[in-house]
VMD Tcl script that builds the backbone (N, CA, C; Angstrom):
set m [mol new atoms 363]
animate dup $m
set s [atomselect $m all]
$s set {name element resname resid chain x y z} {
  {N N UNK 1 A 0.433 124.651 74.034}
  {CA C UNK 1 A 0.571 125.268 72.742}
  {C C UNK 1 A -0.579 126.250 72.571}
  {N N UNK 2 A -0.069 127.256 71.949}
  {CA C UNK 2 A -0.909 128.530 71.807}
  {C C UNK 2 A -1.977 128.837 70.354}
  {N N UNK 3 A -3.135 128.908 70.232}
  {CA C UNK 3 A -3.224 129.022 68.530}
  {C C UNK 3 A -3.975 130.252 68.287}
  {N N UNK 4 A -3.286 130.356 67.164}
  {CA C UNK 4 A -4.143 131.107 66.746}
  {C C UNK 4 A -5.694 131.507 66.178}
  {N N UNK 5 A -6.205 132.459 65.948}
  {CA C UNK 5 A -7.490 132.395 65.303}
  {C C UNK 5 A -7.200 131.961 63.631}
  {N N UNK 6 A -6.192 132.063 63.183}
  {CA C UNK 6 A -6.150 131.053 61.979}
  {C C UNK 6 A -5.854 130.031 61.794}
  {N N UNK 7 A -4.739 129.194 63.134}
  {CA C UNK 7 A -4.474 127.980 63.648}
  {C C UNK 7 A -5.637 127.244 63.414}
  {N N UNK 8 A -6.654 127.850 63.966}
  {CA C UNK 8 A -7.924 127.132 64.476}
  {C C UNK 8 A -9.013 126.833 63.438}
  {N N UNK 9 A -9.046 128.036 62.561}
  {CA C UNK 9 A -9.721 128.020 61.435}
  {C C UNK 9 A -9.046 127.137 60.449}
  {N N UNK 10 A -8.027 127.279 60.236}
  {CA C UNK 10 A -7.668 125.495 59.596}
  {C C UNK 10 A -7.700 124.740 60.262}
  {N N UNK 11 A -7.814 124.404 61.288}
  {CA C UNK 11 A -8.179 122.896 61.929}
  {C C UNK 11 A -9.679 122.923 61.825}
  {N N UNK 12 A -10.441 124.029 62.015}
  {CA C UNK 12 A -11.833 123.702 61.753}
  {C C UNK 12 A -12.361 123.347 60.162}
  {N N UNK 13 A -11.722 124.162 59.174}
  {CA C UNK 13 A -12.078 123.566 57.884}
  {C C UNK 13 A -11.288 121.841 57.554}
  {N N UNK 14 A -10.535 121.518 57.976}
  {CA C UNK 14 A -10.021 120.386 57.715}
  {C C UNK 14 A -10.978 119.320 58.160}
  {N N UNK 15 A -11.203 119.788 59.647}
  {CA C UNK 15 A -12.265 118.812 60.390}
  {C C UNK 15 A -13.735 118.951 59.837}
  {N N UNK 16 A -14.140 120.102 59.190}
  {CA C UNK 16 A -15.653 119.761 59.084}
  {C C UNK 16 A -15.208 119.298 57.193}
  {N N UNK 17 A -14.095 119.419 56.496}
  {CA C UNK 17 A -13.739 118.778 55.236}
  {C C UNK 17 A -13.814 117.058 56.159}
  {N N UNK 18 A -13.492 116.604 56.916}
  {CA C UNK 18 A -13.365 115.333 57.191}
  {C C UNK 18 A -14.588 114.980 57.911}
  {N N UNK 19 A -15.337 115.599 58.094}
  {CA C UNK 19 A -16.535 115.005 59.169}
  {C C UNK 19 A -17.289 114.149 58.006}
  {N N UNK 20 A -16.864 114.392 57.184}
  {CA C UNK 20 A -18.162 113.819 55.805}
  {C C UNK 20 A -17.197 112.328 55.621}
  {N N UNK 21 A -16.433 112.181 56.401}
  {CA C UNK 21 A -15.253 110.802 56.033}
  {C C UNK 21 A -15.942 110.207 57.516}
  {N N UNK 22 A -15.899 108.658 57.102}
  {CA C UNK 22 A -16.678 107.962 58.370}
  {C C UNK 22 A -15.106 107.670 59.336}
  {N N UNK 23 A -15.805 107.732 60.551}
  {CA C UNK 23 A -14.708 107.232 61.569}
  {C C UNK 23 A -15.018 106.038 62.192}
  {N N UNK 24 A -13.960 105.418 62.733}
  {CA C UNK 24 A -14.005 104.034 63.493}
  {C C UNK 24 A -13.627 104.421 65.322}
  {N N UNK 25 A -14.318 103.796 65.896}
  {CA C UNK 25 A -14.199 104.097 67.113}
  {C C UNK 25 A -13.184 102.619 67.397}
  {N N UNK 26 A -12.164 102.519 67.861}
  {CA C UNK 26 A -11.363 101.552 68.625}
  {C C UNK 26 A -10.947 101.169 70.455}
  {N N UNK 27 A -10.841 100.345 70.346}
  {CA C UNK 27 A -10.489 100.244 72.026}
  {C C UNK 27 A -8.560 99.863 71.986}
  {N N UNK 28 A -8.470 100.755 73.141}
  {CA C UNK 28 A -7.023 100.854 73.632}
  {C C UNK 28 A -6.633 99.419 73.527}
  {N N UNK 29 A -5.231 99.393 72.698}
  {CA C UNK 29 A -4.225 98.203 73.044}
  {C C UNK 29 A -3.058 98.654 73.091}
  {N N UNK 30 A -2.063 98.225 73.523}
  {CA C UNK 30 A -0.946 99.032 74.230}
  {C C UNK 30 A -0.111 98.689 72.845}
  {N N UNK 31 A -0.138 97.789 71.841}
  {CA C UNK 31 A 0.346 97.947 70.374}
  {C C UNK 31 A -1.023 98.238 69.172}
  {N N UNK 32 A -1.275 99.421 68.885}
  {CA C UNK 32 A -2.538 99.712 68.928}
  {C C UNK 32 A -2.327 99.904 67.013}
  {N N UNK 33 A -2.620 99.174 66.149}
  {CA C UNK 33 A -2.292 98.849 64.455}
  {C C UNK 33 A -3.930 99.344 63.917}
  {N N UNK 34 A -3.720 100.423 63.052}
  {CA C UNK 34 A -5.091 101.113 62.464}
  {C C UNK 34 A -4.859 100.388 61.074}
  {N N UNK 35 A -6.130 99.873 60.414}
  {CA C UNK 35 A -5.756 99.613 58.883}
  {C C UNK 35 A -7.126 100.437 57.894}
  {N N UNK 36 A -6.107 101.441 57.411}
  {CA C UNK 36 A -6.427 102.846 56.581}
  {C C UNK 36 A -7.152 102.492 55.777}
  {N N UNK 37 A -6.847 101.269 54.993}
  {CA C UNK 37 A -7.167 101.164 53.949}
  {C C UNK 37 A -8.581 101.428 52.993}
  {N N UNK 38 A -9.623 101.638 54.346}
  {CA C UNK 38 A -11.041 101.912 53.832}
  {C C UNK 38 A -11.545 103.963 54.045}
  {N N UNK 39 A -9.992 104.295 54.295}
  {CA C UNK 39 A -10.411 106.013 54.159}
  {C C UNK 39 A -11.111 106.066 55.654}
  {N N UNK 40 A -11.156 105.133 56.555}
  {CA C UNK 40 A -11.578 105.683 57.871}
  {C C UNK 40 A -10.942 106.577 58.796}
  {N N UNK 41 A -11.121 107.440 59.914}
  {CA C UNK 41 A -10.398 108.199 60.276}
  {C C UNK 41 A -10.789 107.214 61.823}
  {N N UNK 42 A -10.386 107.460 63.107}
  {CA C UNK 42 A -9.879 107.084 63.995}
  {C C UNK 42 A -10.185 107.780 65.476}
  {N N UNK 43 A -10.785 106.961 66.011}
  {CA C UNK 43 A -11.082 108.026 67.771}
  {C C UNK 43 A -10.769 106.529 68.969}
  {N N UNK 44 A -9.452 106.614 69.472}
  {CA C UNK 44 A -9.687 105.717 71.037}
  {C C UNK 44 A -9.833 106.942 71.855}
  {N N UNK 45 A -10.709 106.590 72.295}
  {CA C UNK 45 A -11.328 107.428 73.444}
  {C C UNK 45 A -10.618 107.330 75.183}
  {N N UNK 46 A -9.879 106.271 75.128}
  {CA C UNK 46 A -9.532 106.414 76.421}
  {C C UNK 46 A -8.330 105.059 76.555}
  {N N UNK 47 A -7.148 106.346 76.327}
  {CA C UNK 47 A -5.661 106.014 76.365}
  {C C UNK 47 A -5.401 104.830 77.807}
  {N N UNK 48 A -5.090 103.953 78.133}
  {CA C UNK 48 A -4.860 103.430 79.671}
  {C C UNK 48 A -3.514 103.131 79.721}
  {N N UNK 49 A -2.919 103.183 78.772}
  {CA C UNK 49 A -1.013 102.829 79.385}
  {C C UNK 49 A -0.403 102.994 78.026}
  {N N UNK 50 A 0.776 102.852 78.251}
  {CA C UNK 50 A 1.510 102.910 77.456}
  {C C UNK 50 A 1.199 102.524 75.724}
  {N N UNK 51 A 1.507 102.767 74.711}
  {CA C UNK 51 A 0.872 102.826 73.389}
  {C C UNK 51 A 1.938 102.458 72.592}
  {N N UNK 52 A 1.927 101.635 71.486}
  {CA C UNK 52 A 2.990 102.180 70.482}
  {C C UNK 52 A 1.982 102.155 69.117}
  {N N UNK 53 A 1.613 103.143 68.307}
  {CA C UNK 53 A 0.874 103.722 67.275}
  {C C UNK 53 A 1.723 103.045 65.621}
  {N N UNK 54 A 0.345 102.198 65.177}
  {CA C UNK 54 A 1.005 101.918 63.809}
  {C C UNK 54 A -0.188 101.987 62.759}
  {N N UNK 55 A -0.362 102.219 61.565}
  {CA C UNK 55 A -0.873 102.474 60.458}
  {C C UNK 55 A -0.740 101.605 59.263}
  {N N UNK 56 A -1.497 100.435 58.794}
  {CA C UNK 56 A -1.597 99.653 57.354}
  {C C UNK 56 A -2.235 100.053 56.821}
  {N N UNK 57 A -1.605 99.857 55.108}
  {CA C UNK 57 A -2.447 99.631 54.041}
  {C C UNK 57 A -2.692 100.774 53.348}
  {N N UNK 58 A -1.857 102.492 53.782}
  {CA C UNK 58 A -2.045 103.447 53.470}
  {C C UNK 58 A -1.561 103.604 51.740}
  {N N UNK 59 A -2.000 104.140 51.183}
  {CA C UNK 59 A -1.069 104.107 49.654}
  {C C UNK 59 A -1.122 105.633 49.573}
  {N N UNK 60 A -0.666 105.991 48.994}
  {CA C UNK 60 A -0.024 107.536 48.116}
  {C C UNK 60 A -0.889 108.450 48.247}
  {N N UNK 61 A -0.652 109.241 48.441}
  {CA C UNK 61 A -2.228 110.258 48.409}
  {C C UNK 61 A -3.221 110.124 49.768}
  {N N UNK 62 A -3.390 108.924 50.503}
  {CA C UNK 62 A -4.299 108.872 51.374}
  {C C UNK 62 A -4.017 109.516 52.574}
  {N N UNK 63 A -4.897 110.579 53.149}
  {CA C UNK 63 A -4.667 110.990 54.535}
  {C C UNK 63 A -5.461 110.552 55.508}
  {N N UNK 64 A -5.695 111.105 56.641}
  {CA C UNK 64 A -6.764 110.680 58.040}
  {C C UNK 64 A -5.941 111.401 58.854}
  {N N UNK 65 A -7.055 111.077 59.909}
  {CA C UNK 65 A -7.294 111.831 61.475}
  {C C UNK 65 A -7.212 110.741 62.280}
  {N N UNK 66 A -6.246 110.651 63.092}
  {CA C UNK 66 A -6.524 109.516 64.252}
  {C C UNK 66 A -6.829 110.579 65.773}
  {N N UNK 67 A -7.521 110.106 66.470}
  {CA C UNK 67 A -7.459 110.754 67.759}
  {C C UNK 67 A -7.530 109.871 69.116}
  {N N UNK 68 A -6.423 110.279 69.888}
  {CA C UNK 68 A -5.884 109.684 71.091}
  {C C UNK 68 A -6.621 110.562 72.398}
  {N N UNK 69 A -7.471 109.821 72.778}
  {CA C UNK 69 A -8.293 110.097 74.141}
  {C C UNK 69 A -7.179 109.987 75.538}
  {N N UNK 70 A -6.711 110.906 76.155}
  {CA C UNK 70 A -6.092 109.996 77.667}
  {C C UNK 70 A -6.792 109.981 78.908}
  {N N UNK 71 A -6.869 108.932 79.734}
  {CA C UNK 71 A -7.728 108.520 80.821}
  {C C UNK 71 A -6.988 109.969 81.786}
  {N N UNK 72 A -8.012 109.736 82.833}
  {CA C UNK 72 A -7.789 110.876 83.876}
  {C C UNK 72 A -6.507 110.628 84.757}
  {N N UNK 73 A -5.560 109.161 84.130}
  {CA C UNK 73 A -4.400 109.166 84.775}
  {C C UNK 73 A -3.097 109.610 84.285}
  {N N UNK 74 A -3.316 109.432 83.270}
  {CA C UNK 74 A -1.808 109.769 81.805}
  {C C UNK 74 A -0.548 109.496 82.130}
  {N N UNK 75 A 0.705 110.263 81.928}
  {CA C UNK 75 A 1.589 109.743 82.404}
  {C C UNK 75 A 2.407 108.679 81.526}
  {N N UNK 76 A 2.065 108.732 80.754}
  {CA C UNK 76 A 1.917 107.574 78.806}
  {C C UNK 76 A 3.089 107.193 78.390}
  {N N UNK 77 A 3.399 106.389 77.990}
  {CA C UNK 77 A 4.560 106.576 76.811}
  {C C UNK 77 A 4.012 106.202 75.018}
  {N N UNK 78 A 4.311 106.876 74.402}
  {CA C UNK 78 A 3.744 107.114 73.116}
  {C C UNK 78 A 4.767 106.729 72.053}
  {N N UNK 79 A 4.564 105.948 71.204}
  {CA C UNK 79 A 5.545 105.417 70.533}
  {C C UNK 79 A 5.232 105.018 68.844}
  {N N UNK 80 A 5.410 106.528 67.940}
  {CA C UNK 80 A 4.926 105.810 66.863}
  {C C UNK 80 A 5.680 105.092 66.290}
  {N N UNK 81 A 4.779 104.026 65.122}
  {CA C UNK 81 A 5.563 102.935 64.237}
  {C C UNK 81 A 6.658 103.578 62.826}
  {N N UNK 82 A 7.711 103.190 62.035}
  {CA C UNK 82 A 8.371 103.661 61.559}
  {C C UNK 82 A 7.941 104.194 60.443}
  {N N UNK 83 A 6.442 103.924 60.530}
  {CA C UNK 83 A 5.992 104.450 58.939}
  {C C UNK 83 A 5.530 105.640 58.606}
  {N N UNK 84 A 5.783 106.207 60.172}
  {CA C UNK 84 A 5.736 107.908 60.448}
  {C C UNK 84 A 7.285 109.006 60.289}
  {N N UNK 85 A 7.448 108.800 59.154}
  {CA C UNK 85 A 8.666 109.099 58.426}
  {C C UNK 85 A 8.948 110.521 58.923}
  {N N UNK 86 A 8.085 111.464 58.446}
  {CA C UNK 86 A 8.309 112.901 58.339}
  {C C UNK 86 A 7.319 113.974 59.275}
  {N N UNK 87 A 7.480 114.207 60.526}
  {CA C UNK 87 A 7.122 115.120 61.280}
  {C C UNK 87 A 7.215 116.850 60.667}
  {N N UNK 88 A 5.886 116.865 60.658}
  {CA C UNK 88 A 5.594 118.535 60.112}
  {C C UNK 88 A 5.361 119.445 60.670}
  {N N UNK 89 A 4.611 119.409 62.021}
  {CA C UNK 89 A 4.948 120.493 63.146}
  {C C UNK 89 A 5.719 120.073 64.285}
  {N N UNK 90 A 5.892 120.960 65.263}
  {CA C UNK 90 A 6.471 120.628 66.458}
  {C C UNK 90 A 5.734 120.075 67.667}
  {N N UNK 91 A 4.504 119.664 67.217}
  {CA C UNK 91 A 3.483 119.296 68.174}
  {C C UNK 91 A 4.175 117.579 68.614}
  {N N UNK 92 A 4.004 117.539 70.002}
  {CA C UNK 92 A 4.263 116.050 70.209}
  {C C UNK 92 A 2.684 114.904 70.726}
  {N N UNK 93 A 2.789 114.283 70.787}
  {CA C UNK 93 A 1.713 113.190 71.814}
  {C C UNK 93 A 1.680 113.454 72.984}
  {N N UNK 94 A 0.600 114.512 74.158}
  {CA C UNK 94 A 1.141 114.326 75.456}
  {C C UNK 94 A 0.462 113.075 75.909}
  {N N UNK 95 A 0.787 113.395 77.076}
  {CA C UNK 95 A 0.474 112.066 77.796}
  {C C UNK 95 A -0.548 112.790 78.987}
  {N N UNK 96 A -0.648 113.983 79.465}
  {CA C UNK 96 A -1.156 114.420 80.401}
  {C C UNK 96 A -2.452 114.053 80.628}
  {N N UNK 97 A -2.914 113.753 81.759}
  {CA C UNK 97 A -4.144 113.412 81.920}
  {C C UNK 97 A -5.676 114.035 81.018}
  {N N UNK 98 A -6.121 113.462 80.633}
  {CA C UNK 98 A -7.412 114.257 80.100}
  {C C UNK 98 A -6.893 115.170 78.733}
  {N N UNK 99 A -5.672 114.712 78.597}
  {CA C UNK 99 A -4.989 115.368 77.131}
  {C C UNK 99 A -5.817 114.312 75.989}
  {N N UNK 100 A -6.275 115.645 74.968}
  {CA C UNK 100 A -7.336 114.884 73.691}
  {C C UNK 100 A -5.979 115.208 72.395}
  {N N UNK 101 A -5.644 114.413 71.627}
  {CA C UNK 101 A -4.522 114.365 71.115}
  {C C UNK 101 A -4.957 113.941 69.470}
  {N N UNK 102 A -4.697 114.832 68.858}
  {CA C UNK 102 A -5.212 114.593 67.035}
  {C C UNK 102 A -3.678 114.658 66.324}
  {N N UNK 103 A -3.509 113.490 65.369}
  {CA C UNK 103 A -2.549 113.063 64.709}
  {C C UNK 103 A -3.129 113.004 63.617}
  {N N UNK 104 A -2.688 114.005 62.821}
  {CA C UNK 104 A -3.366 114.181 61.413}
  {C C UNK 104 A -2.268 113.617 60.306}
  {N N UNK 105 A -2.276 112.721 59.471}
  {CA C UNK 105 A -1.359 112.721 58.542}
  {C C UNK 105 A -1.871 111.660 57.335}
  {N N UNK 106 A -0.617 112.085 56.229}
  {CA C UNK 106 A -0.863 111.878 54.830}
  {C C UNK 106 A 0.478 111.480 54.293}
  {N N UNK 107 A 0.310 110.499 53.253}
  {CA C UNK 107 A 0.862 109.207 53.031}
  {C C UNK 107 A 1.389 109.657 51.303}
  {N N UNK 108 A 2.980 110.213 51.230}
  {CA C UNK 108 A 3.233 110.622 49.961}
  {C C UNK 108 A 4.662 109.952 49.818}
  {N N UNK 109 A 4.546 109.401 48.729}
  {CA C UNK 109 A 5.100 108.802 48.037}
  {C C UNK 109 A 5.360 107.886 49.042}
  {N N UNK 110 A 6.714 107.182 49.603}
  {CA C UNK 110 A 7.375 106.129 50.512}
  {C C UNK 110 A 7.120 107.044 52.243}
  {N N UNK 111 A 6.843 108.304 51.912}
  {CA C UNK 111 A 6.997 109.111 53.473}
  {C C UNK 111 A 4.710 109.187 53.945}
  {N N UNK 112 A 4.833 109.033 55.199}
  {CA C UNK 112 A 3.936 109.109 56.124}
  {C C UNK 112 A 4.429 110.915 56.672}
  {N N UNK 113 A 3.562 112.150 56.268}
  {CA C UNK 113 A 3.898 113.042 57.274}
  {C C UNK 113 A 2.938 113.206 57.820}
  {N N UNK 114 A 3.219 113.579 58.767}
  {CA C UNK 114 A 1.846 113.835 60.194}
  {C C UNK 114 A 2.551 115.428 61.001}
  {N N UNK 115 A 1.237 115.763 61.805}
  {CA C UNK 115 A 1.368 116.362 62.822}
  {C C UNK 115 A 0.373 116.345 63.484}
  {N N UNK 116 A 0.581 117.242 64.692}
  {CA C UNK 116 A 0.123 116.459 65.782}
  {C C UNK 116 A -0.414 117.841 67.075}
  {N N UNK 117 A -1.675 117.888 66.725}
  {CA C UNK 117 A -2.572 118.990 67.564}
  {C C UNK 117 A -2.677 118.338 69.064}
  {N N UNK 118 A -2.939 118.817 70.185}
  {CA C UNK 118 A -3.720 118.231 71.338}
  {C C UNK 118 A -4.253 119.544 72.168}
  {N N UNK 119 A -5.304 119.106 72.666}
  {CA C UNK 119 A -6.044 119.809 73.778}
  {C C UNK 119 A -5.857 119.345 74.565}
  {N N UNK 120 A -5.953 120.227 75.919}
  {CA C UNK 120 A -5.583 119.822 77.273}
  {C C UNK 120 A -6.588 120.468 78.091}
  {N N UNK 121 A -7.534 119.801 78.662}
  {CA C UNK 121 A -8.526 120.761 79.132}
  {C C UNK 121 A -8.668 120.941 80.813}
}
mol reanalyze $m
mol bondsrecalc $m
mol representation Tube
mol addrep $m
C-alpha cells in the first residue's frame, strides 16, 4: 500500500494524539483477548502463528491502537473476533514476514470500526 504525504500526516497526528495514552506490551497467544477497558492501547511485538484477535470491555466512544509485530517467519492466519463489526479502509492484516501491522479502531454505538495500516520493511 502506497501513502500519501497526507496519509501519513494523519497517521502521525493520531499517533503523537495517542502517544500521551499509555500502552500495554503483550505476549503472543494464538487466541490473543485485549481488555480496553483502562484506555490502553496495545503492542505484541512478535506474531509466532496463527492469531485470532478479540477486544473486552470497550463502551461507546472508546478508541485504541493495537499493534501486531510478525516474526521473521509469517505466513499467519489472522482472524478477528465478531466485535469488529465495520471495516473502514481496505487495509487487511498481513502476515508477511517482518510485516508491523496497526489496527486502529473505535467503538460506536453496538459497531467496533477499525482499520488497518501495516508496514512492511
Amino acid at each position: 500500500m502506497n501513502f500519501t504525504t497526507d496519509d501519513l500526516e494523519k497517521i502521525y497526528s493520531y499517533i503523537k494524539y495517542k502517544s500521551k495514552v499509555k500502552y500495554t506490551i503483550v505476549t503472543y497467544t494464538k487466541h490473543l483477548t485485549l481488555d480496553v477497558q483502562n484506555g490502553d492501547d496495545f503492542i505484541c511485538r512478535s506474531i509466532k502463528g496463527d492469531c485470532n484477535l478479540n477486544i473486552v470491555n470497550a463502551n461507546d466512544g472508546d478508541d485504541g491502537v493495537i499493534e501486531l509485530k510478525i516474526d521473521d517467519t509469517g505466513g499467519y492466519t489472522f482472524t478477528l473476533g465478531p466485535m469488529f463489526t465495520k471495516r473502514m479502509s481496505p487495509g487487511i492484516l498481513s502476515s508477511a514476514p517482518g510485516a508491523d501491522n496497526f489496527l486502529f479502531w473505535r467503538k460506536v454505538y453496538n459497531d467496533i470500526l477499525y482499520w488497518i495500516e501495516t508496514v512492511i520493511e
